[in-house]
C-alpha positions as CSV (number, residue, x, y, z in Angstrom):
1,X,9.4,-38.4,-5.7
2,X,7.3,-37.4,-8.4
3,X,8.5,-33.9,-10.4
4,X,7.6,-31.0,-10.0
5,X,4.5,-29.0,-11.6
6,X,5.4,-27.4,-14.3
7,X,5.8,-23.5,-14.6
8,X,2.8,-22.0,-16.9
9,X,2.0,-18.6,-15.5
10,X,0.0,-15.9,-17.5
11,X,1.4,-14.0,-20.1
12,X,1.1,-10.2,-18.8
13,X,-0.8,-8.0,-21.8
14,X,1.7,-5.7,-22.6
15,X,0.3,-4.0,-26.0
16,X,-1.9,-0.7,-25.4
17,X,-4.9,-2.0,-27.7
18,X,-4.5,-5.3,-25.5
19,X,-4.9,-3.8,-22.0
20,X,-7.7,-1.7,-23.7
21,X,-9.7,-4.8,-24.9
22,X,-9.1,-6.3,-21.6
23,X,-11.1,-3.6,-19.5
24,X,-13.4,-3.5,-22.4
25,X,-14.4,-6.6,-22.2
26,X,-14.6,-6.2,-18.2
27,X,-17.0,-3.1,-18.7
28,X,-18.8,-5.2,-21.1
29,X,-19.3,-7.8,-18.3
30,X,-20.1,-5.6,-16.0
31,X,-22.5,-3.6,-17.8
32,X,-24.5,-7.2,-19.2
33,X,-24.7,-8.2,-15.4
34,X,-26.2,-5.0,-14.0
35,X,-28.9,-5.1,-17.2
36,X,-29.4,-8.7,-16.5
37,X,-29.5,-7.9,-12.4
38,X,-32.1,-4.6,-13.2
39,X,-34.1,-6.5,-14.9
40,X,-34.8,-9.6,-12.4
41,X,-35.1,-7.0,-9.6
42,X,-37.7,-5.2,-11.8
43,X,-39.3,-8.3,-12.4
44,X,-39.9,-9.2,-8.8
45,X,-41.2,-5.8,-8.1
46,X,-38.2,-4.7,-6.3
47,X,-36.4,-0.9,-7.5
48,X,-32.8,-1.6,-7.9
49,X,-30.2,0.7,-6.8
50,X,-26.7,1.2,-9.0
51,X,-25.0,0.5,-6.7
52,X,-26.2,-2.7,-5.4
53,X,-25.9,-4.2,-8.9
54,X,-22.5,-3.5,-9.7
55,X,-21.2,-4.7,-6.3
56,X,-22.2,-8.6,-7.0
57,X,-20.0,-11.4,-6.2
58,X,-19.9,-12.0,-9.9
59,X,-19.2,-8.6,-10.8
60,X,-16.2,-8.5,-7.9
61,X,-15.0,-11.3,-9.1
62,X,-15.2,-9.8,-12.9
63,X,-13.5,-7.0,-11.8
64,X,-11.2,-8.3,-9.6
65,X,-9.8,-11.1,-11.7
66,X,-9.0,-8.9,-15.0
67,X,-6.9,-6.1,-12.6
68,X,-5.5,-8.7,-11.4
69,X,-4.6,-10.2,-14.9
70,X,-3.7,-6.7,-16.1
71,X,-1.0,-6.6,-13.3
72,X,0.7,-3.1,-13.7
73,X,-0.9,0.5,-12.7
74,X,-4.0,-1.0,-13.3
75,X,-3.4,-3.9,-10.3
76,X,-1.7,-1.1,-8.2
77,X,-4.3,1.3,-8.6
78,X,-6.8,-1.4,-7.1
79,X,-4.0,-2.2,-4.2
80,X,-3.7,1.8,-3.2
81,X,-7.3,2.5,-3.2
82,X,-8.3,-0.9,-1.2
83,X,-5.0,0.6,1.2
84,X,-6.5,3.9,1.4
85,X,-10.3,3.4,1.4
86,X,-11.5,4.1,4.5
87,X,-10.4,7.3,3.8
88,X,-12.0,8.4,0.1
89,X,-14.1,5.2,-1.3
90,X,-17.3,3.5,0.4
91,X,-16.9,0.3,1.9
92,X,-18.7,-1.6,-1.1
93,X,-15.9,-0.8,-3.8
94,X,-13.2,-0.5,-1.5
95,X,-14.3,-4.5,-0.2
96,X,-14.1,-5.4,-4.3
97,X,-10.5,-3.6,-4.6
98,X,-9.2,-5.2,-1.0
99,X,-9.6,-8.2,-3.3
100,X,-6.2,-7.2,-5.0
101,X,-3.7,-7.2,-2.3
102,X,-2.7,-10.9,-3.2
103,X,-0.3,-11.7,-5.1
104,X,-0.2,-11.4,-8.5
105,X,0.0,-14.6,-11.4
106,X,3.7,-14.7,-12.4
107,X,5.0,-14.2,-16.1
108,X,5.5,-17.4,-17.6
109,X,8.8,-18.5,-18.6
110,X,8.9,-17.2,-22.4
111,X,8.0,-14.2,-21.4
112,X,10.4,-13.8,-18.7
113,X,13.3,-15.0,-21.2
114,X,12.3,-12.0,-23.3
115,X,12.5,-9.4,-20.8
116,X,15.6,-10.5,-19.6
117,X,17.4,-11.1,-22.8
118,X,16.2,-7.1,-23.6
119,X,18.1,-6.0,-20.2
120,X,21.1,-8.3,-19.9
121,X,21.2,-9.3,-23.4
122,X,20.9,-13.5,-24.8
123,X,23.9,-14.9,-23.3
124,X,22.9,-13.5,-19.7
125,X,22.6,-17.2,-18.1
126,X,26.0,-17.3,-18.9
127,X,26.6,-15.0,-15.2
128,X,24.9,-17.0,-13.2
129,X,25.1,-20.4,-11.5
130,X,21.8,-20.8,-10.6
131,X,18.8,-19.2,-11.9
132,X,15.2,-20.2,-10.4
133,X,12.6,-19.4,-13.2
134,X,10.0,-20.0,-10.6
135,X,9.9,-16.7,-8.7
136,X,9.1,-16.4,-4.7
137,X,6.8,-13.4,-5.1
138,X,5.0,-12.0,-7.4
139,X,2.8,-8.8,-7.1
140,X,1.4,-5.8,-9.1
141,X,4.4,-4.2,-11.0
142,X,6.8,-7.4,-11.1
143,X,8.0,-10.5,-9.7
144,X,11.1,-12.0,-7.9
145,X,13.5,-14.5,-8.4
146,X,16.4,-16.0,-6.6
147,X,19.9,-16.7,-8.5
148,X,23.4,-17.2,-7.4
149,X,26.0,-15.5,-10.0
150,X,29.3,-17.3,-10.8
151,X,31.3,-15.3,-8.3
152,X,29.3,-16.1,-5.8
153,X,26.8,-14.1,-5.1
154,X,23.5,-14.9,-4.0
155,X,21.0,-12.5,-5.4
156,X,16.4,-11.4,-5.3
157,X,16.3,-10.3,-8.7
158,X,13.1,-8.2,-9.0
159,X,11.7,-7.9,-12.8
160,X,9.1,-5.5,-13.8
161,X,6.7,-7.1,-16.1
162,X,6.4,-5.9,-19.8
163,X,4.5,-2.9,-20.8
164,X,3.7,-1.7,-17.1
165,X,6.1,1.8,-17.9
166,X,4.3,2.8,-20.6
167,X,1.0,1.6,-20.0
168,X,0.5,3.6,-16.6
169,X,-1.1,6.7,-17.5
170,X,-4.0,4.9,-19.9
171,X,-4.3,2.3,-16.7
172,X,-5.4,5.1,-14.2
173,X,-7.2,6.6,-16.4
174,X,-9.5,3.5,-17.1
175,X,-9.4,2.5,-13.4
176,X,-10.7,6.1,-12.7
177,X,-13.3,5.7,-15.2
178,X,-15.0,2.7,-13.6
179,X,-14.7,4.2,-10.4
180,X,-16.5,7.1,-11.8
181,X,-19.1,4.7,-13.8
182,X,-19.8,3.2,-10.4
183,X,-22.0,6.3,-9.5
184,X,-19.9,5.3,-5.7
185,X,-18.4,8.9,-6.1
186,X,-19.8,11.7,-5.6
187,X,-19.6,14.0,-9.1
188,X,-18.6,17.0,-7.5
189,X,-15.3,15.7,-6.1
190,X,-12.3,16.4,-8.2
191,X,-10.1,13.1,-8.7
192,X,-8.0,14.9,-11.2
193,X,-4.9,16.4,-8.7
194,X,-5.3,12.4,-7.1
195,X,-4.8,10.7,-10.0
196,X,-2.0,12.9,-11.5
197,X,-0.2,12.0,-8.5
198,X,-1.2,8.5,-8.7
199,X,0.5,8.7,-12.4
200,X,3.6,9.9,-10.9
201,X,4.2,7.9,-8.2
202,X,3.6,4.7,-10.3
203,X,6.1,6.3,-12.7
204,X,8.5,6.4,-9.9
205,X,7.6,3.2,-8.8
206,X,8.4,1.8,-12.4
207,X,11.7,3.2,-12.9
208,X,14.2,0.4,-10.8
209,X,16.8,2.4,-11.5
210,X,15.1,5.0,-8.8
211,X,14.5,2.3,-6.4
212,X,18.1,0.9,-6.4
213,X,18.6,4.5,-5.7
214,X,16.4,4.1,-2.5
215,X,17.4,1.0,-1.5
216,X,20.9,2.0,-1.0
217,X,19.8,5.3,0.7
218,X,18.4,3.5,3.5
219,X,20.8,1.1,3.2
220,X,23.4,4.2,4.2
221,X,20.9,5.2,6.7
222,X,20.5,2.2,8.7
223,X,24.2,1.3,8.5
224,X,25.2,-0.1,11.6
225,X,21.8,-0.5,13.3
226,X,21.6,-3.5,14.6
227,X,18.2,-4.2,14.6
228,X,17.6,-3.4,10.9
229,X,19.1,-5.6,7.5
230,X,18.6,-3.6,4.0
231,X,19.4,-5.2,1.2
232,X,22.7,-4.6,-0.6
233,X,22.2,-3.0,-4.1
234,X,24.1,-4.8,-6.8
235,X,24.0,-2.1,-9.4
236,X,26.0,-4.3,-12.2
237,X,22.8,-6.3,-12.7
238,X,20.1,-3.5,-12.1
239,X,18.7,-1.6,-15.0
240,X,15.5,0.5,-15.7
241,X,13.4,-3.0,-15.4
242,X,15.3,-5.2,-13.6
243,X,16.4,-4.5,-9.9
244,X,19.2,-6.7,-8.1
245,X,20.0,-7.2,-4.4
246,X,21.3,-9.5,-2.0
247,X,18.7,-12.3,-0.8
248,X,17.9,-11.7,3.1
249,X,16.5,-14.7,4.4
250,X,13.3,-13.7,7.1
251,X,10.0,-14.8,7.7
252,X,6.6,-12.9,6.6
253,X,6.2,-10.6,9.6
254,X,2.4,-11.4,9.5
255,X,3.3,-14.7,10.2
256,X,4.6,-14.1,13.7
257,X,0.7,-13.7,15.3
258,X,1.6,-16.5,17.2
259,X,5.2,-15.7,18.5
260,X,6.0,-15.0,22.2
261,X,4.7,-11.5,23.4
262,X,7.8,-10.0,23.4
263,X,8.8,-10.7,19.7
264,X,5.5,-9.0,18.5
265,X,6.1,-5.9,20.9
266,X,10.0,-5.5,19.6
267,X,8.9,-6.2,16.2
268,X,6.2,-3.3,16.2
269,X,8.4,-1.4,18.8
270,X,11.1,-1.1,15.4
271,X,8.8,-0.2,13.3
272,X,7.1,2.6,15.0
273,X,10.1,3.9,16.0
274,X,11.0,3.7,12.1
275,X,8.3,5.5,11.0
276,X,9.5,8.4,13.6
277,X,12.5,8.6,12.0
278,X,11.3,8.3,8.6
279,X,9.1,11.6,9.9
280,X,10.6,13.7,11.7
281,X,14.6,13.1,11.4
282,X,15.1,11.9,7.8
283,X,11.3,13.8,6.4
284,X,11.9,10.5,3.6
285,X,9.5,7.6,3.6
286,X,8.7,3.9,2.3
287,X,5.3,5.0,2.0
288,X,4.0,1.3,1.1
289,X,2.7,-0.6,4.1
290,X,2.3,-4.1,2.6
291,X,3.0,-6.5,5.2
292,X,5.1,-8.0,2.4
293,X,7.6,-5.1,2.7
294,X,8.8,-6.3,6.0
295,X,10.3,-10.0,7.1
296,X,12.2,-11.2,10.3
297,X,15.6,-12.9,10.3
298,X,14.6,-15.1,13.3
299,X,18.2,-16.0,13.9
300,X,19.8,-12.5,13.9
301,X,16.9,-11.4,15.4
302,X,16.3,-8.4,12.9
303,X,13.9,-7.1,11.1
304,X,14.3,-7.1,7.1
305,X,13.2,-4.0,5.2
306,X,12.2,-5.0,1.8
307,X,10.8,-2.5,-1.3
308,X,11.9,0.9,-2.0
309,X,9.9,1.8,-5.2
310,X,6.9,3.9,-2.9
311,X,10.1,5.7,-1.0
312,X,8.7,9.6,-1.1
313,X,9.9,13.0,0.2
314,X,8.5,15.9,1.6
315,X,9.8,18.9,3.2
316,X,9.8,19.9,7.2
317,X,6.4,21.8,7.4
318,X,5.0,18.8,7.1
319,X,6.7,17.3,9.9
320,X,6.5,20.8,12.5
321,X,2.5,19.9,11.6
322,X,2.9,16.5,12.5
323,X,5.0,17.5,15.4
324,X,2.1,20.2,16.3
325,X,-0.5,17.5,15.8
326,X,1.3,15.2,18.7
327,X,2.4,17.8,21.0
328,X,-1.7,18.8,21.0
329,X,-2.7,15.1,21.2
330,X,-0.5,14.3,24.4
331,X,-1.3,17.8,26.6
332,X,-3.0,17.1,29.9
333,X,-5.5,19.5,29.3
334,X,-6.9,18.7,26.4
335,X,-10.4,21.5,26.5
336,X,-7.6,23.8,26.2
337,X,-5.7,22.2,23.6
338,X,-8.4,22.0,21.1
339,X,-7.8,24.8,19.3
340,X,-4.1,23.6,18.9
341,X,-5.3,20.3,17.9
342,X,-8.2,21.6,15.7
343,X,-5.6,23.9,13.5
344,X,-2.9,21.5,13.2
345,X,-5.4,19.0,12.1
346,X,-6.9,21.4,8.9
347,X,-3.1,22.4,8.3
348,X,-2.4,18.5,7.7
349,X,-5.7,18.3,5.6
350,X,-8.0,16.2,7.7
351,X,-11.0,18.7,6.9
352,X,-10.9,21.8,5.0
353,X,-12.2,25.3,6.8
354,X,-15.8,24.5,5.3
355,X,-16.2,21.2,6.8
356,X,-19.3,21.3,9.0
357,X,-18.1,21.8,12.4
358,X,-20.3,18.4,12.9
359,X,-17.5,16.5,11.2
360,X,-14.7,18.7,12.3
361,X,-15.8,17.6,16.0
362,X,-16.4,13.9,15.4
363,X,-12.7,13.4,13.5
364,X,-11.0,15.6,16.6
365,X,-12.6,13.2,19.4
366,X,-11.6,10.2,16.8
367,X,-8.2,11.7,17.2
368,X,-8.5,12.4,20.8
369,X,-9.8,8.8,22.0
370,X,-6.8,7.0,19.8
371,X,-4.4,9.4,22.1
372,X,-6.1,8.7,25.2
373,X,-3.8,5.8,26.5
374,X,-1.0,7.4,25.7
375,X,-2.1,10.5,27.7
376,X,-2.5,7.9,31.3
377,X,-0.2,4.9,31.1
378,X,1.9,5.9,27.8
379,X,1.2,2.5,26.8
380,X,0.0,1.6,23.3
381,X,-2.5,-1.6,22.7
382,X,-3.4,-2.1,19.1
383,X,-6.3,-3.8,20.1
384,X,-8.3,-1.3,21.7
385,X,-11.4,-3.1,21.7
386,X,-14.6,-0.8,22.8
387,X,-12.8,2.3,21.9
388,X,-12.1,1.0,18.4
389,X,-15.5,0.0,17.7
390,X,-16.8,3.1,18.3
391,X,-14.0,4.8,16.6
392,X,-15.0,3.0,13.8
393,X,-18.6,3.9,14.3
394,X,-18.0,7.3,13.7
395,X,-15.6,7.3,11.1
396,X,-18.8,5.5,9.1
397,X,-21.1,8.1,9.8
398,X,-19.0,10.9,8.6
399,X,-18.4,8.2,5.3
400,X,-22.1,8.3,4.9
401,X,-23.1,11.8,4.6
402,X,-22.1,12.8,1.4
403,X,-21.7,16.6,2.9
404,X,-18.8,15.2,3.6
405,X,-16.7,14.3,1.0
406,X,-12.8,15.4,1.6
407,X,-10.0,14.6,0.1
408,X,-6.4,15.3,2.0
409,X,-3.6,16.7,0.3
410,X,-1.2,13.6,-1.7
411,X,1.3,13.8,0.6
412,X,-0.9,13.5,3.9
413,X,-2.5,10.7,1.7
414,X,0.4,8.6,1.3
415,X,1.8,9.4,4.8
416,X,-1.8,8.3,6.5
417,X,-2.0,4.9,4.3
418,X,1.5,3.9,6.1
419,X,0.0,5.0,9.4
420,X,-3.1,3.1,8.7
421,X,-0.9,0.3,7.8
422,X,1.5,-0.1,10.4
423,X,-1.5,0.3,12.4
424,X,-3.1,-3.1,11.3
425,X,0.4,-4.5,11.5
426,X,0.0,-4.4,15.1
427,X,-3.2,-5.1,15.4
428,X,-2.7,-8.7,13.5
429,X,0.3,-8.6,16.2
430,X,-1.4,-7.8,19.1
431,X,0.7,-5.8,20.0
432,X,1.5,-3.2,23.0
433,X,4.5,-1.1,23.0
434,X,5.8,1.8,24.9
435,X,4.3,4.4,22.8
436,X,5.6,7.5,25.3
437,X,9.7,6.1,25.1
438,X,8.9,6.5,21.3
439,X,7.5,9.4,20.8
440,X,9.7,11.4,23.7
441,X,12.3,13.2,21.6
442,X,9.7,14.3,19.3
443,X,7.5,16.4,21.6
């Protein structure tokens, strides 16, 4: 058998001046591509627009590749805006940034040695067994790798990459600028209150010792459910960077496209009815939908909730407009529901009380068609077919017209990107669940 290949990986840039030459030299790409671009479109007799020349293939692969190298804020910042771009970012830049949600390149071993000797201290190897230097994921903030400790334990043992703490703030701030350089964007919207939050949340998402925190919250949570596993915390081995649980074997949840009806619909029936919870009962939420987060223990038949770093609270107004927002959905007669439905959806932030009624009618019928099965059978399908198309339709047409330009509050932003993502969940699942059992004690 020959050996195996051996483990390179890229060395993460962890120095500020570093991360800064790297998107300099990306800008500096960028920018020689679009001159080169102008001037062969000028040349042909053709009048260029800005955007059409940044949004190459070369240029999304220029831009895509050095986030990607950059791992960190400036990786995550890509993932949450691809996540989240129907909603705030045309479809041109929000295609280049859906380029991001693969996995990230792993540390290579040097470096990983560092980090750890820097948490556990040199003789660390010394507590474990078995150590795998190869990890089995990697992604935007760190990577994972399985071990088994002298006592017995067998362990994920999630490391955050070097530098990613303290290079957030300068990382979203350079992301926001090529955003803004894009000329995607309108001027007049304000990104700041956006990418403060997007500065704290990444903060939070940093700090392991916060997630472990998480982790064991849901853990207490979901104790005794039989349809859920948590990871255990091991909080001997978890520091700032370094976060240690109890391997849960499962399968990628995406995976199961091809499993027996039934599977899919439990496995989507459990999450929904997770997210309800999450709502309306606990009012705290794993606000990251990345398929990733989620796995299947085929043999306990359980689903495995993985990744507590995005975990966020909000307070119960939120939820009573949620709650308002459903109860207006699901009446009978929905003419005389409207108003209901048309004030609970500017309370959550869908529009603002200036939106052109235009738009304020073509997101409530959006709103209205997507509850429509539930409102005759009770039955959901996430793959509505016809209606979704021309859901979709009009949720371009309002992205066109730059009157419209509308920015929900953070939380509603972080609460719809979960929505929207359990949402494609099911739709890779094909899935069709008893929407109405779910949603009965919430009404």
């Amino acid at each position: 058998m020959a050996p195996p290949p051996p483990i390179r990986g890229r060395a993460v840039p962890s120095g500020r001046l570093s991360r800064l030459a790297a998107f300099g030299s990306m800008a500096g790409g960028v920018a020689g591509s679009v001159l080169a671009g102008g001037a062969r479109e000028l040349a042909q007799g053709r009048r260029p627009t800005v955007a059409g020349l940044l949004m190459t293939p070369a240029n999304a692969t220029r831009i895509t590749s050095q986030l990607a190298n950059l791992r960190g804020a400036a990786m995550k910042m890509g993932q949450l805006m691809s996540m989240g771009g129907a909603e705030f970012l045309p479809p041109e830049l929000s295609d280049i940034l859906a380029r991001l949600r693969a996995d990230a390149q792993h540390m290579p071993p040097k470096q990983l040695e560092s980090v750890l000797d820097a948490n556990w201290g040199r003789g660390w190897r010394a507590r474990f067994a078995r150590f795998d230097v190869r990890p089995i994921a990697a992604a935007s903030i760190g990577q994972v790798h399985r071990a088994q400790t002298r006592d017995g334990r067998d362990l994920a043992i999630k490391i955050q990459y070097p530098g990613v703490r303290q290079s957030i703030d300068s990382d979203v701030d350079n992301v926001a600028t090529l955003v803004r350089l894009s000329g995607l964007i309108p001027a007049a919207i304000d990104l700041a209150p956006m990418l403060a939050e997007a500065k704290r949340q990444l903060h939070e998402e940093a700090d392991y010792e916060r997630e472990a925190e998480c982790l064991a919250e849901f853990g207490a949570l979901l104790a005794g459910d039989a349809d859920f596993t948590v990871p255990a915390l091991h909080a001997d081995l978890t520091t700032r960077d370094v976060l240690a649980m109890s391997y849960v074997r499962g399968v990628a949840v995406e995976s199961l496209d091809d499993a027996p009806q039934a599977t899919r619909d439990r496995i989507m029936t459990l999450l929904v009815g997770l997210l309800l919870r999450e709502l309306f009962d606990w009012q705290v939420m794993q606000t990251d939908p990345n398929f990733a987060n989620y796995r299947y223990d085929r043999e306990a038949d359980r689903l495995v909730l993985l990744d507590f770093g995005a975990t966020r609270r909000f307070g119960p107004e939120i939820a009573d407009r949620y709650r308002r927002l459903l109860q207006a959905g699901l009446a009978a007669d929905q003419a005389a529901a409207r108003p209901m439905l048309q004030a609970a959806m500017q309370d959550i932030g869908f529009f603002g009380p200036d939106t052109p009624a235009r738009h304020q009618d073509s997101i409530i019928t959006m709103f209205e068609q997507g509850m429509a099965p539930l409102r005759s059978t009770g039955r959901f399908d996430f793959v509505m077919g016809e209606m979704l198309d021309d859901m979709r339709d009009r949720g371009l047409d309002i992205a066109k017209d730059r009157d419209f330009w509308h920015i929900p509050p953070i939380d509603t932003l972080f609460l719809q990107r979960k929505f929207g993502g359990i949402y494609l969940l099911g739709n890779r699942l094909r899935a069709n669940i008893d929407m109405a059992a779910l949603l009965a004690p919430y009404r």
